[in-house]
C-alpha positions in Angstrom: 88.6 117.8 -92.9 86.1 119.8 -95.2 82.9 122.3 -93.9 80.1 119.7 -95.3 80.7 118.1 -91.4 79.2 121.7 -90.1 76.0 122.7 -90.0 72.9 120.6 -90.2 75.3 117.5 -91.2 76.7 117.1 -88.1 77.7 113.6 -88.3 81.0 112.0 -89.2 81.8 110.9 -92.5 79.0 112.9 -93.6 80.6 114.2 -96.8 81.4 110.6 -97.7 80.9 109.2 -101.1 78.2 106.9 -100.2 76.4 109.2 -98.1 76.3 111.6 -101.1 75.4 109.0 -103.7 72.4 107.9 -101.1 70.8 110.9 -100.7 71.1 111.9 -104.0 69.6 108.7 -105.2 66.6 109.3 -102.8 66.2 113.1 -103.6 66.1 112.2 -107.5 63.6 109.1 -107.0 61.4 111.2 -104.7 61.7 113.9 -107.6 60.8 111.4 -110.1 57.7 110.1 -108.6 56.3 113.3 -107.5 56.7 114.2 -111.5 55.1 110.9 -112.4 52.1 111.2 -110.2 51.5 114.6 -111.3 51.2 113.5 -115.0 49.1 110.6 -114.3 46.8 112.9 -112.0 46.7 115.8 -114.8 46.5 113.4 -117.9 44.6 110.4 -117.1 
């Protein structure tokens, strides 16, 4: 069993593959749109 279970992931399977792919997929997108709707703001 590994630590990523502890803390604020307190779930099982939490350190999981998908999990990880998942939110890493939404934490990029959601960094990717914020940069895209800050250049269209500035530059258009």
């Amino acid at each position: 069993m590994s630590d990523f279970n502890r803390g604020i992931m307190k779930f099982k399977n939490a350190d999981s593959f998908v999990s990880i792919v998942l939110s890493s997929i939404v934490i990029l997108s959601a960094i990717g749109f914020l940069l895209w709707w800050g250049f269209q703001s500035a530059y258009v």
